[in-house]
N, C-alpha and C positions, 0 to 999 in steps of 0.2 A: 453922020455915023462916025466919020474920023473923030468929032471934038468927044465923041460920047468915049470912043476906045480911048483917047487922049486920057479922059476924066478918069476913065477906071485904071488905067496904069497910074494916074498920078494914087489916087486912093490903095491901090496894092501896095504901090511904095512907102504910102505913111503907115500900111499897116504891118511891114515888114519891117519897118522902124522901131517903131512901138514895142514890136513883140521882142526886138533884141533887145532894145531898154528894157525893158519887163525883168528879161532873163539874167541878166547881168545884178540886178537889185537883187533879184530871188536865190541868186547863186555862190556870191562874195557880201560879207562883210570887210567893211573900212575898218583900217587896221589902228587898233588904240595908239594915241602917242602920247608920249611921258614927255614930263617936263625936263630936258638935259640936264645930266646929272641924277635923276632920280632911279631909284630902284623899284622894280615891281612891287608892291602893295602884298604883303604878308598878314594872313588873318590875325585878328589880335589873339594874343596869347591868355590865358583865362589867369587870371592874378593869383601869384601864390600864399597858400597858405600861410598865415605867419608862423615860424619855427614855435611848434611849443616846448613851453621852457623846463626844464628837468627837473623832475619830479623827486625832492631831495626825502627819501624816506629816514624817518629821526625814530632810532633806536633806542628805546632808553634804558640807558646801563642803570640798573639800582645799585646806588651806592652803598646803601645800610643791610649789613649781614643780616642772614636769617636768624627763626630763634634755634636756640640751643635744642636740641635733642637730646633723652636718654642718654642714647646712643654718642653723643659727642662727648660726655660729662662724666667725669669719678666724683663721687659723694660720697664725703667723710665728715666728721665730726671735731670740731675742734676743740682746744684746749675750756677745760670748764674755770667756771667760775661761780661764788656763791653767793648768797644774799637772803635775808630774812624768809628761812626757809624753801628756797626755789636753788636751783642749779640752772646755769647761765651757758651755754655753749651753741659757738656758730657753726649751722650747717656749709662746707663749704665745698663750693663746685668748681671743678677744673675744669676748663677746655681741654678736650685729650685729641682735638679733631686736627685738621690740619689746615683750617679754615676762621675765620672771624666769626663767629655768632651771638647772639644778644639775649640776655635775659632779663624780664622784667614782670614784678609783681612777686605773689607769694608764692611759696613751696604749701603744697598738702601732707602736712605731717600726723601719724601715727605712730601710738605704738603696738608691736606685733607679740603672738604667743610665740614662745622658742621653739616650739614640735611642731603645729601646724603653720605657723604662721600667720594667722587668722587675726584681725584688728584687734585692739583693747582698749575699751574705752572710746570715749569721745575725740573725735578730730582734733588739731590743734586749730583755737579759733584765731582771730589777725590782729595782731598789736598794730594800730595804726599811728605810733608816735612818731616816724620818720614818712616823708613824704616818699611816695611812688616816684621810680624812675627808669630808666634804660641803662642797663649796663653790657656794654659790648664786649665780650672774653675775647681776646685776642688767642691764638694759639698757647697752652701753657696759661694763660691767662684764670684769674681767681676773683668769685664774686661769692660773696656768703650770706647768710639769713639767721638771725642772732633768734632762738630758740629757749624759750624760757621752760623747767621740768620744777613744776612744784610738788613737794614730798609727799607722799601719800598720805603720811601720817598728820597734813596739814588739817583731813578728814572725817567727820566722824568714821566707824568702822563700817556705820548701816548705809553709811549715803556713799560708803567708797567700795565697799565689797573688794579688796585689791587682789590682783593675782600674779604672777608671777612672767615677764615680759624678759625679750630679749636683746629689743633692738626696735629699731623704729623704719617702719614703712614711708619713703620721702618721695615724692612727685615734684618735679622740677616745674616752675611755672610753666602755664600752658601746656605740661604735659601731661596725661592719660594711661602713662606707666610710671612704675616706680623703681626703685633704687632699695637694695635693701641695707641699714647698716647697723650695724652690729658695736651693741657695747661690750665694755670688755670682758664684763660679766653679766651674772644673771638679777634683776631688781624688780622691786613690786612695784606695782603702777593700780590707778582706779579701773574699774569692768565699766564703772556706770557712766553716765554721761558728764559729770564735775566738771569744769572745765581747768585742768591740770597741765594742759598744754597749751603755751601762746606762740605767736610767732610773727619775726617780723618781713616785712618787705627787705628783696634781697641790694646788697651795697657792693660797689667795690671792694676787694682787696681778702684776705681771710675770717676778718673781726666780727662781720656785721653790725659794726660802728660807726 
């Protein structure tokens, strides 16, 4: 009976062993060690974006003036000149604006009744002897359109039917309004369609030469 009580006190004690080892596992963790010198372990950082590069917006200045307006332009007539039966004078346009503008191609020439004002005759058709160009009016700046008026009387009387005209209705290229001007007096001109008026592409300077 003694060896038997022996046997169990010895087995109580391995099992009172046991169970504090058990607990000691269950209850601490072993404490990490670093390498000396080393710093705790910081999560990686997520990679930065690369800087985007700046977005250079490009404006673009127009350098070449607009066209000429009505509105920017005096239209007059200049000095005549004669030649086997036609009269020779250039329309000529001022920049009156305060700005550079360009004009280029033909003026839409008529002539007008002096009470209504109403067309006469056929449009002026396009003398295409000098080649098409861009002319930029500077402020004060002058570009002209050399305008040929041949005589009524060049005519028979039935294919001219003439009447009596005052002045000529001018559209400055690409424009849609007109200018009115005024000769110094009153002249016959054709009703019918003859083609009486020619005209050229506008040039530098007053001549339209």
């Amino acid at each position: 009976m003694r060896s038997t009580a022996v046997a169990m006190s010895g087995l109580a004690a391995l099992a009172a062993l046991a169970a504090g080892c058990g607990t000691q596992h269950a209850g601490q963790r072993p404490a990490a060690h670093s390498a000396p010198g080393a710093t705790a372990p910081h999560a990686a950082a997520a990679p930065h974006a690369a800087a985007a590069a700046p977005q250079v917006v490009s404006v673009a200045s127009s350098t070449t003036p607009g066209r000429c307006r009505l509105r920017d332009l005096a239209v007059r007539l200049g000095a005549a000149g004669h030649a086997a039966g036609s009269t020779y004078r250039p329309i000529v346009f001022t920049n009156t604006s305060g700005a550079a503008c360009t004009l280029r191609g033909y003026p839409g020439v008529a002539y007008v009744a002096p009470s209504s004002g109403a067309q006469v005759g056929a449009a002026a058709s396009r003398d295409d002897a000098v080649t098409v160009r861009t002319v930029t009016l500077q402020p004060g700046g002058h570009a002209a359109s050399l305008l040929q008026l041949v005589n009524y009387l060049n005519y028979p009387a039935a294919s001219c039917k003439a009447k009596t005209v005052s002045g000529l209705r001018v559209y400055p290229p690409g424009s849609t309004t007109a200018a009115y001007v005024g000769f110094a007096g009153t002249r016959k001109a054709c009703s019918t369609d003859v083609h009486q008026l020619a005209v050229r592409t506008v040039l530098r300077g007053t001549t339209g030469q």
